[in-house]
PADRENKE-281391 format. One record per residue (C-alpha): residue number from 1; residue in three letters; z, x, y. Coordinates in steps of 0.1 Angstrom, whole numbers, plus 5000, padded with zeros to 4 digits. Each point is the difference from the previous one (the first is absolute). Example, Ala and Ser with C-alpha at 12.3 -4.5 7.8 and 13.67 -1.06 7.14 Angstrom:
marfi i: 1	aa: ALA	w: 5078	u: 5123	v: 4955
marfi i: 2	aa: SER	w: 4993	u: 5014	v: 5034
//
This chain:
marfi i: 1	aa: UNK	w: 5000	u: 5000	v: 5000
marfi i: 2	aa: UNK	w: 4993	u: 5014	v: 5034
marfi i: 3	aa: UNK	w: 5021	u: 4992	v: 5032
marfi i: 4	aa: UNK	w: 4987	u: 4969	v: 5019
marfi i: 5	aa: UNK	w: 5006	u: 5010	v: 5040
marfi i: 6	aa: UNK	w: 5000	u: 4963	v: 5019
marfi i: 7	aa: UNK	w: 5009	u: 5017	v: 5034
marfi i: 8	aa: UNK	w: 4978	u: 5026	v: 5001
marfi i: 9	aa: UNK	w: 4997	u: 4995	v: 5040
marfi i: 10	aa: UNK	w: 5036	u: 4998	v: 5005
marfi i: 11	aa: UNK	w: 5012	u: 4967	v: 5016
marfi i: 12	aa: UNK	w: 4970	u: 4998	v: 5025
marfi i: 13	aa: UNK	w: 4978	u: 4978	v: 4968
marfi i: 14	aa: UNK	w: 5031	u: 4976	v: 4990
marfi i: 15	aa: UNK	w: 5006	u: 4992	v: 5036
marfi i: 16	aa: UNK	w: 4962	u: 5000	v: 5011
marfi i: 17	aa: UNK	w: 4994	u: 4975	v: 4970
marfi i: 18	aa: UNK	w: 5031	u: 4979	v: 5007
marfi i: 19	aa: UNK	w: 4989	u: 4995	v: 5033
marfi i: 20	aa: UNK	w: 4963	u: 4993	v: 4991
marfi i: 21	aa: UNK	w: 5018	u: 4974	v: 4973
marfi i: 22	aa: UNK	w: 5016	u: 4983	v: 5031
marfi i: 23	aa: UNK	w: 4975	u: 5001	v: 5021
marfi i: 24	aa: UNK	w: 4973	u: 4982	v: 4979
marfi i: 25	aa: UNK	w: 5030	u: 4977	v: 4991
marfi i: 26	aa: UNK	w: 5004	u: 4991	v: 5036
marfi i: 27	aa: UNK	w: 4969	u: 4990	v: 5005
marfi i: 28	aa: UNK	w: 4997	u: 4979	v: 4970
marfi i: 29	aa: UNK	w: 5026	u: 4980	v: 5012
marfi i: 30	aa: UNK	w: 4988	u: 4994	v: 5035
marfi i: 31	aa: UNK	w: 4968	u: 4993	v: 4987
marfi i: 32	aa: UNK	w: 5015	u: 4973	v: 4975
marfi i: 33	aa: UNK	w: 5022	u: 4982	v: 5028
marfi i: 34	aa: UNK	w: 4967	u: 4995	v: 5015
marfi i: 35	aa: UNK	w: 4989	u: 4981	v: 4971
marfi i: 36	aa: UNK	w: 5029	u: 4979	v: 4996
marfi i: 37	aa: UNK	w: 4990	u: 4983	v: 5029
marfi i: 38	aa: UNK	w: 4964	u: 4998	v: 4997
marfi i: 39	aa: UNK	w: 4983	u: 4978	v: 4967
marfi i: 40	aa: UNK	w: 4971	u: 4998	v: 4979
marfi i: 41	aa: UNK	w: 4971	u: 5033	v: 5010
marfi i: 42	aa: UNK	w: 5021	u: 5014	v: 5026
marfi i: 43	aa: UNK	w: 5031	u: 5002	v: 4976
marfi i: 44	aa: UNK	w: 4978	u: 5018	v: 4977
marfi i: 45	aa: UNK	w: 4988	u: 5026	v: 5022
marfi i: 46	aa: UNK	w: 5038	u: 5010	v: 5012
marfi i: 47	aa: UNK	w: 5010	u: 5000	v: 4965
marfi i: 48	aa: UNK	w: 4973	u: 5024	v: 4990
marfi i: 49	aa: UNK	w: 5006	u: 5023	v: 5031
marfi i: 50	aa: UNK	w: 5036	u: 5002	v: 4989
marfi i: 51	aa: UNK	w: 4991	u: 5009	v: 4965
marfi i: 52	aa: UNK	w: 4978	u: 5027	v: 5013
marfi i: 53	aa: UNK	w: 5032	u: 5009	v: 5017
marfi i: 54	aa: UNK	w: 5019	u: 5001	v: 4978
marfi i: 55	aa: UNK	w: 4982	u: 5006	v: 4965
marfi i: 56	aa: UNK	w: 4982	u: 5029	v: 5015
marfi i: 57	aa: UNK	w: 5019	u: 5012	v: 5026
marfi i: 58	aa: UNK	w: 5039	u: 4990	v: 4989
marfi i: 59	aa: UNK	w: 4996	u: 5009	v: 4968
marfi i: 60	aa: UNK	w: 4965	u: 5019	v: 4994
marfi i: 61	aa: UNK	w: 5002	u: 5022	v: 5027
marfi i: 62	aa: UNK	w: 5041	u: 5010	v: 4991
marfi i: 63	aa: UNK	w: 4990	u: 5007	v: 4966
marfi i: 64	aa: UNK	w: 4973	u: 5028	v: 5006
marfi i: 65	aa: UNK	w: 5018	u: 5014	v: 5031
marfi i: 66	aa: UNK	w: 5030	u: 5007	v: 4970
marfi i: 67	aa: UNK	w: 4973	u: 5015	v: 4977
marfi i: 68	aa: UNK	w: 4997	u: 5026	v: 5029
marfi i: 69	aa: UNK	w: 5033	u: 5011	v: 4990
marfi i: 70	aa: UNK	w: 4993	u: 5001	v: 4965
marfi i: 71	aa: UNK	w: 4991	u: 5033	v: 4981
marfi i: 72	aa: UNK	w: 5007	u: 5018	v: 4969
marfi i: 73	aa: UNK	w: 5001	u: 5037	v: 5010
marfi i: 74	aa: UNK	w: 4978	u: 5021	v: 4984
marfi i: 75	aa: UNK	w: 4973	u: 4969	v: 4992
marfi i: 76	aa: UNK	w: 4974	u: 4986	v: 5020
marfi i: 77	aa: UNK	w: 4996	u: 4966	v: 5005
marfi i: 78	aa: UNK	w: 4971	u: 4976	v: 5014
marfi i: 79	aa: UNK	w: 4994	u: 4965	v: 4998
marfi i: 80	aa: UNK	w: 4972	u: 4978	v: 4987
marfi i: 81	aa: UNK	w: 4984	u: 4984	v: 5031
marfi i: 82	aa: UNK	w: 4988	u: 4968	v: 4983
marfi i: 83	aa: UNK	w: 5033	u: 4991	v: 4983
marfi i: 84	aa: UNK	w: 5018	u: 5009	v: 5031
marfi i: 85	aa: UNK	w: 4981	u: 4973	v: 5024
marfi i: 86	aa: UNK	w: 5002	u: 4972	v: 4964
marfi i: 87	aa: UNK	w: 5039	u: 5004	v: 5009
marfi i: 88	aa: UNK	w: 5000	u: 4997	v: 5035
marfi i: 89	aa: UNK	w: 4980	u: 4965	v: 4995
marfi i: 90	aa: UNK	w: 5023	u: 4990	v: 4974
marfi i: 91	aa: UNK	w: 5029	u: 5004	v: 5024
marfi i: 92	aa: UNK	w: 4983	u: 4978	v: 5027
marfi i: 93	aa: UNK	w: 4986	u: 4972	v: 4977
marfi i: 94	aa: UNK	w: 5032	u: 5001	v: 4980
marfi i: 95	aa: UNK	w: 5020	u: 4991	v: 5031
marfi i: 96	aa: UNK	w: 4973	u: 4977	v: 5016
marfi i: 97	aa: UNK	w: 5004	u: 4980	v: 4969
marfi i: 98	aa: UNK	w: 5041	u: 5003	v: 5001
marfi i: 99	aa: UNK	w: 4991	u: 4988	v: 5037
marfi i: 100	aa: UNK	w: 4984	u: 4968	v: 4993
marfi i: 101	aa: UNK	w: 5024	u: 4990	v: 4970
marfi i: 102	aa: UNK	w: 5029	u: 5006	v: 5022
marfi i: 103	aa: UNK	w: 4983	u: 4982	v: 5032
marfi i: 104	aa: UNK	w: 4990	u: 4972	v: 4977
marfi i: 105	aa: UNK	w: 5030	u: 4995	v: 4979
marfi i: 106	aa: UNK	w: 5022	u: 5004	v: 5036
marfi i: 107	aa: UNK	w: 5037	u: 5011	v: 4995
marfi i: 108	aa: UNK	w: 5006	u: 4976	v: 4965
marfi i: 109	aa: UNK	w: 5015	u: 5030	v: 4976
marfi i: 110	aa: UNK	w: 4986	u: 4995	v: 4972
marfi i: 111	aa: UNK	w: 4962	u: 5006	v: 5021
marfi i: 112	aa: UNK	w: 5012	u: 5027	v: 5020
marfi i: 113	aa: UNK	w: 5016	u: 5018	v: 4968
marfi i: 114	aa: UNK	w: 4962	u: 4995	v: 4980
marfi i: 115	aa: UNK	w: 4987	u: 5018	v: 5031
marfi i: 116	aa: UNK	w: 5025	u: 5025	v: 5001
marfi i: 117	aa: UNK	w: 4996	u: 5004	v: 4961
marfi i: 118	aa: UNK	w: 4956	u: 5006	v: 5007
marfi i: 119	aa: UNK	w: 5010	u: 5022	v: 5033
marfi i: 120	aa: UNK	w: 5018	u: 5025	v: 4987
marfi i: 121	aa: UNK	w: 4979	u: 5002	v: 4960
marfi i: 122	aa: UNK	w: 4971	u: 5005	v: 5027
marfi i: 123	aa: UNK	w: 5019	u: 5025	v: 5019
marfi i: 124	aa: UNK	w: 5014	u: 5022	v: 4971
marfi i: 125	aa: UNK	w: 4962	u: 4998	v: 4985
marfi i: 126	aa: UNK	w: 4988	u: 5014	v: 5035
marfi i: 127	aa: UNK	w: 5022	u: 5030	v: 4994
marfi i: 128	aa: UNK	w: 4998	u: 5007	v: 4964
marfi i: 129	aa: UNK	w: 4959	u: 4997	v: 5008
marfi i: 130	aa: UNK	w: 5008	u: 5029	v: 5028
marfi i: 131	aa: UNK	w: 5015	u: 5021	v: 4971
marfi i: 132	aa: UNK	w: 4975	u: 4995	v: 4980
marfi i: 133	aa: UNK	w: 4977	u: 5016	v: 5024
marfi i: 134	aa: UNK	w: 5019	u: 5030	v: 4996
marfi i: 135	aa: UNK	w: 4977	u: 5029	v: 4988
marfi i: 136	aa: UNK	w: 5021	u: 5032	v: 4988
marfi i: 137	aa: UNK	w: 4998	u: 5022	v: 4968
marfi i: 138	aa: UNK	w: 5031	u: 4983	v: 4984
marfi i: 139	aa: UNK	w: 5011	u: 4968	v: 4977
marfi i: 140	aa: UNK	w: 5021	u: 4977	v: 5025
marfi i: 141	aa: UNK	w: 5026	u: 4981	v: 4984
marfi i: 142	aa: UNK	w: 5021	u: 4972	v: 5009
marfi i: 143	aa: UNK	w: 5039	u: 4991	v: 4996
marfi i: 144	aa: UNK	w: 4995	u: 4964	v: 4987
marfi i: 145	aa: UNK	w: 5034	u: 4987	v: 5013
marfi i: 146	aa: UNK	w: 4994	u: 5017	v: 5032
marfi i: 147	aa: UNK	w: 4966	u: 4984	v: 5003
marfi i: 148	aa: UNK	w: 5016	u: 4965	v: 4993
marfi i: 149	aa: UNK	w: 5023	u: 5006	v: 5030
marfi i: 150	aa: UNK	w: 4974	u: 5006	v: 5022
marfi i: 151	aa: UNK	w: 4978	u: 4972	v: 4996
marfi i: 152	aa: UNK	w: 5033	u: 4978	v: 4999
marfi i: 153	aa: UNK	w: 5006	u: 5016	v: 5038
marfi i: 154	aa: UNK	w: 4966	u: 4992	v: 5007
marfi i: 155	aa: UNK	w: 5002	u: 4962	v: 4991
marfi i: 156	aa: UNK	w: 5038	u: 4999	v: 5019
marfi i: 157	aa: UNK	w: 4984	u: 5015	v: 5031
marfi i: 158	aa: UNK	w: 4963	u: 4972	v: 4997
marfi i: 159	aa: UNK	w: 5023	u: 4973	v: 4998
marfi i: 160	aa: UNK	w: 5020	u: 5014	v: 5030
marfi i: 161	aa: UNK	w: 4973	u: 5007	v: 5023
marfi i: 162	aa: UNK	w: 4981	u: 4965	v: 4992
marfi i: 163	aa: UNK	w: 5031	u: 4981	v: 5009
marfi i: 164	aa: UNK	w: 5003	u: 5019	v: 5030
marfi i: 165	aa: UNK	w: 4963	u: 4994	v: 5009
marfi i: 166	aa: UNK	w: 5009	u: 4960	v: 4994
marfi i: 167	aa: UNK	w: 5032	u: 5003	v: 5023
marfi i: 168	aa: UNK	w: 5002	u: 5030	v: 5021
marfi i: 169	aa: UNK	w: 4995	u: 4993	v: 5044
marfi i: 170	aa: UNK	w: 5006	u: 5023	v: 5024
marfi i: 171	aa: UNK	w: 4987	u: 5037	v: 5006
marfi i: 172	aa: UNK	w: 5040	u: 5010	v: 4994
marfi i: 173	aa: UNK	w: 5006	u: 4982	v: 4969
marfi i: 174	aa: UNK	w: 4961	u: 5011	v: 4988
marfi i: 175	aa: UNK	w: 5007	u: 5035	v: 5008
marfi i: 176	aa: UNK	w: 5032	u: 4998	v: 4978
marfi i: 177	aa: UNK	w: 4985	u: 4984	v: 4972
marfi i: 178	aa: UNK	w: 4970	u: 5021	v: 4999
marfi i: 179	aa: UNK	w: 5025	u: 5032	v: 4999
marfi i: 180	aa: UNK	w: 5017	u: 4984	v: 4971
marfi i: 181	aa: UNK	w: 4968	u: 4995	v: 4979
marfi i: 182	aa: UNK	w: 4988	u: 5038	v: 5011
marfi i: 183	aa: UNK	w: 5031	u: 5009	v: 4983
marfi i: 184	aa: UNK	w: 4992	u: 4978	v: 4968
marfi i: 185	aa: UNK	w: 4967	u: 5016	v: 4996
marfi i: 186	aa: UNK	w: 5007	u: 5035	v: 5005
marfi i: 187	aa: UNK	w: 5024	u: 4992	v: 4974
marfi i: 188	aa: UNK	w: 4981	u: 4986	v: 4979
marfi i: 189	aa: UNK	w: 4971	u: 5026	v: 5005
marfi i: 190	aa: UNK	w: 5031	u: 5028	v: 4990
marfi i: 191	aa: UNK	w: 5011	u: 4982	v: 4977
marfi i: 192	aa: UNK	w: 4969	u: 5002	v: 4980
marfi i: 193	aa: UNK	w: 4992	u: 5040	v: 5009
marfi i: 194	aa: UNK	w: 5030	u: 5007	v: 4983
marfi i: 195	aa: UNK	w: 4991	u: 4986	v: 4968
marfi i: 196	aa: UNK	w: 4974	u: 5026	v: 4995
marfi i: 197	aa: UNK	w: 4999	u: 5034	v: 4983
marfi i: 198	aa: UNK	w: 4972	u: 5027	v: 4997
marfi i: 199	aa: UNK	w: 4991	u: 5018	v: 4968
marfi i: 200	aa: UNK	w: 4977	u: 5029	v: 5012
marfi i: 201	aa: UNK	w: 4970	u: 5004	v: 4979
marfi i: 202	aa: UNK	w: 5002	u: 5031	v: 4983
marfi i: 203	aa: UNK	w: 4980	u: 5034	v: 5022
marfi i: 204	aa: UNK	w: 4965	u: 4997	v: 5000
marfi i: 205	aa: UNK	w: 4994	u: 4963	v: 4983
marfi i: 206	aa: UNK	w: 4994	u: 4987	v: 5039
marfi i: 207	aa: UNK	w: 4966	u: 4982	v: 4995
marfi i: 208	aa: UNK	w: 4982	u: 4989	v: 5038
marfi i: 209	aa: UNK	w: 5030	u: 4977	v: 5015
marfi i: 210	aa: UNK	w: 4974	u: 4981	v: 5020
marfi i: 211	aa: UNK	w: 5012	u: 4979	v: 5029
marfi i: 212	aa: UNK	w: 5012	u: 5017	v: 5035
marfi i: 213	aa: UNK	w: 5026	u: 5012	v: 5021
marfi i: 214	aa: UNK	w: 5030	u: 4983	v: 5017
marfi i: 215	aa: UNK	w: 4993	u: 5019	v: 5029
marfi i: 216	aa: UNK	w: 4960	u: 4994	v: 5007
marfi i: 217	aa: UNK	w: 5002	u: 4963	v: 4983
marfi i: 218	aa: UNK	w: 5034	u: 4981	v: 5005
marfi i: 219	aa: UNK	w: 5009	u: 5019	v: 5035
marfi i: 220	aa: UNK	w: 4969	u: 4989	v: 5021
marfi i: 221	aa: UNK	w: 5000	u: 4968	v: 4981
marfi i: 222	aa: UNK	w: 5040	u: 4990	v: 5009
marfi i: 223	aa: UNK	w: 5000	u: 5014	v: 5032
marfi i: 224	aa: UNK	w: 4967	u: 4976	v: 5012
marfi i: 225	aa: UNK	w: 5018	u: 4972	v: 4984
marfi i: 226	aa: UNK	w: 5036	u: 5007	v: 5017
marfi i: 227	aa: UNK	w: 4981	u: 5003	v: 5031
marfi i: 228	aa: UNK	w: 4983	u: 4964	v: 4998
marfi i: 229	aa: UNK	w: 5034	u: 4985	v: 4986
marfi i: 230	aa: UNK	w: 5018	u: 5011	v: 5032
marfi i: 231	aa: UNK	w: 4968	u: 4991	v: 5026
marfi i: 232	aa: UNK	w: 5004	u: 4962	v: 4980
marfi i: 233	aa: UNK	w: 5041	u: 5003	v: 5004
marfi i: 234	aa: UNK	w: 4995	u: 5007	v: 5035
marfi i: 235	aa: UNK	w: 4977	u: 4973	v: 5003
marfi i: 236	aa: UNK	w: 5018	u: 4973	v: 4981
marfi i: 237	aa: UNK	w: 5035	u: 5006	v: 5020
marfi i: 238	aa: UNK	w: 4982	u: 4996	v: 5033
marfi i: 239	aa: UNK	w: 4980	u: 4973	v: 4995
marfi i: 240	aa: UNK	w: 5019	u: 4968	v: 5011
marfi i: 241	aa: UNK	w: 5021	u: 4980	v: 4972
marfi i: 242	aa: UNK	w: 4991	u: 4966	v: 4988
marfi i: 243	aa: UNK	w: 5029	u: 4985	v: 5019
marfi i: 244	aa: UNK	w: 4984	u: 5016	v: 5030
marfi i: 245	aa: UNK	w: 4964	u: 4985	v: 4998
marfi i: 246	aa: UNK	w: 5013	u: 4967	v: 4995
marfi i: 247	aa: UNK	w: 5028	u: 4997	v: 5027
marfi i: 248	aa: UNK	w: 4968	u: 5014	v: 5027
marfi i: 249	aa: UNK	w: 4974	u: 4977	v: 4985
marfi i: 250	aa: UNK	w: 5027	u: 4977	v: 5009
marfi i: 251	aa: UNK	w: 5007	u: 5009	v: 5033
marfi i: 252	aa: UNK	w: 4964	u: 5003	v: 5008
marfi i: 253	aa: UNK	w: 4998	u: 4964	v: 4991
marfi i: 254	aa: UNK	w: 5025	u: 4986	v: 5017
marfi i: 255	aa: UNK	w: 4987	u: 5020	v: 5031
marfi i: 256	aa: UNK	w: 4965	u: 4977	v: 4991
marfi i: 257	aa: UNK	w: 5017	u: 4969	v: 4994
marfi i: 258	aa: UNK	w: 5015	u: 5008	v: 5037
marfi i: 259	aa: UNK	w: 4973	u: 5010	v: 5019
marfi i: 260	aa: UNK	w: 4978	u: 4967	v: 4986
marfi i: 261	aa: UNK	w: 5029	u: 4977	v: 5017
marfi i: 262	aa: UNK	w: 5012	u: 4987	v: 4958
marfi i: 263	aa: UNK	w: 5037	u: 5013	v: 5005
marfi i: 264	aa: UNK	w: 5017	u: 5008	v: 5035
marfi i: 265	aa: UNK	w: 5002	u: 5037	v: 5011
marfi i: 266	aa: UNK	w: 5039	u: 5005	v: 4993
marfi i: 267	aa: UNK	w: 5012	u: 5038	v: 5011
marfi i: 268	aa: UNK	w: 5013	u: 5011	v: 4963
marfi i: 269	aa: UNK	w: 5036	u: 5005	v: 4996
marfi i: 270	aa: UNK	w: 5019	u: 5034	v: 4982
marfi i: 271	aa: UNK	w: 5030	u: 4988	v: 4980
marfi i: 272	aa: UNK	w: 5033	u: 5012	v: 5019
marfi i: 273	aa: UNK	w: 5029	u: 5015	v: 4982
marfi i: 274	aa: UNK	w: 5019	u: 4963	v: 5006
marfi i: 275	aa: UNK	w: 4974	u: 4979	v: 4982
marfi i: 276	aa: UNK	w: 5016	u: 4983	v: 4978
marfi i: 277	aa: UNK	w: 4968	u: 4996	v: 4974
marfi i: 278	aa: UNK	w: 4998	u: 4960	v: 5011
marfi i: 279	aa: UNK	w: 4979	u: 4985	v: 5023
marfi i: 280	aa: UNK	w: 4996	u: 5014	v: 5039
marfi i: 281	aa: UNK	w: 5008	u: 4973	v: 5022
//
């Protein structure tokens, strides 16, 4: 067996990955409040944004940031370029679906859990997929039990984050929630890395590994995607809330109704600390 190194980088992967989990995670959840407010095509097009979110950016991205970190000294390794972009849509149509059951379903239990239950099989597919990809001159193995405890995280932390994408308002309480399911996954994610051993093939058996480099594959290919994530994020949290639109468009009508001589111009009155919540007389 050889050593397994998961912090190869030092801290800077784990906490760049973390934060790449949240990120993605926060705007999954922004983008879902949108669609709880919204119905039938519009719905559907915030709910796939927020899977993109957070399938590829909350949970795809995080998982080959960690890879970074990953190394077992003395052997190369590269990954397989097709198998690595099958696992990246796995992890997006995995939670679109997860999505829609839990939207559907609303916040009955035994809906929500069936999501949760798709979600995170999806989820801990996406990341044994990304292992698979792995190209190295040695047999990996896996810790069955080990295994089994991460894709139990992985269905904890789905059912988690779609009952906080049925529930959650407000950037503070989004922001929180969206730290507490970067948590889950990176757990998850570590979870499963360290269920896995390397047997080194034996000197000079190393056939053509195929596939390519972290560095001049993954890197270019995570940072472009971190940098559209956090244009979107910037986006999404500036652009007005639903609550928003609706309390101008009815401002702006009333303003109409006004003007047109329906309703007498009244000069609006703020609420005073000594309201008592009835009537103004």
């Amino acid at each position: 067996m050889s050593h397994i190194d998961h912090f190869s980088h030092g801290a800077v992967i784990p906490v760049l990955s973390y934060a790449m989990s949240v990120i993605g995670s926060l705007l999954g959840l922004l983008l879902a409040s949108r669609a709880r407010v919204t119905e039938g095509a519009a719905r559907v097009r915030w709910l796939i944004a927020a899977a993109l979110a957070i399938g590829g950016t909350g949970i795809w991205v995080m998982h080959f940031i960690a890879m970074i970190g990953f190394s077992v000294p003395g052997t190369p390794i590269r990954y397989d370029v097709p198998l690595t972009i099958v696992s990246a849509l796995v992890a997006v149509v995995i939670v679109g679906v997860g999505l829609l059951l839990a939207a559907r379903g609303g916040e009955r239990p035994l809906p929500l859990a069936g999501a949760g239950l798709v979600t995170g099989l999806g989820v801990a597919a996406m990341h044994y997929l990304g292992m698979a990809a792995i190209r190295m001159p040695a047999d990996l193995h896996y810790a069955p039990v080990t295994v089994t405890a991460s894709v139990a995280i992985a269905v904890v932390a789905a059912t988690a984050a779609l009952w906080f994408t049925l529930r959650v308002e407000g950037l503070v309480a989004t922001t929180a929630a969206a730290l507490i399911m970067g948590v889950a996954v990176c757990g998850m994610h570590y979870t499963g890395m360290f269920s896995l051993s390397a047997t080194p093939w034996p000197s000079g058996t190393a056939e053509s590994l195929g596939g390519a480099p972290a560095l001049s594959f993954l890197l270019p290919l995570l940072i472009g995607i971190s940098l559209v994530t956090l244009g979107l994020l910037l986006v999404v949290t500036l652009m007005p809330s639903q609550r928003e639109i609706e309390n101008e468009a009815a401002l702006l009508a009333s303003i109409e109704r006004r003007r047109a001589g329906i309703v007498p111009a009244e000069t609006p009155r703020s609420p005073s600390l000594f309201d008592s919540g009835g009537p103004v007389r």
